[in-house]
C-alpha angles and dihedrals in degrees: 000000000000095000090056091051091043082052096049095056082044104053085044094052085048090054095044099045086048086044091055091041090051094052091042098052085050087058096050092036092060087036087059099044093050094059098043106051091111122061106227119252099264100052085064096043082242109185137184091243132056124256121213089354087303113130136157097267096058097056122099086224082066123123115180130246107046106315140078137209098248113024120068125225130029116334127204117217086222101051134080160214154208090242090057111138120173123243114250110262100236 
């Protein structure tokens, strides 16, 4: 009858202790992904000037003054990336 006692704490501590990993991964997990929505410069070849009349402005991932949805840091309106896509005409 002791073993089964001994099993049953053990099986609750089990449960609580997976219980507290679960809800602390959720926490980092939403803490990660919060600081990480946006790829850094370099990963998209981003540079200050435009390429093939491309530039930042003009890309629907543009948000004026000076950033972008996807990309992290200062952007500049004139410069560009490998992520550019145009903004649809109308």
């Amino acid at each position: 009858m002791k073993r089964e006692t001994t099993g049953h704490y053990s099986r609750r501590g089990a449960l609580r202790a997976g219980l507290a990993l679960v809800a602390g991964a959720g926490a980092a997990g939403t803490a990660f992904a919060q600081a990480t929505d946006k790829v850094a410069q370099n990963l998209v070849q981003y540079q200050q000037t435009p390429k093939d009349g491309q530039q930042c402005s003009l890309c629907v991932n543009w948000q004026p003054p000076n950033a972008c949805k996807v990309v992290a840091g200062t952007i500049n309106p004139n410069g560009w990336c490998v992520a550019f896509a145009p903004k649809s005409a109308g």
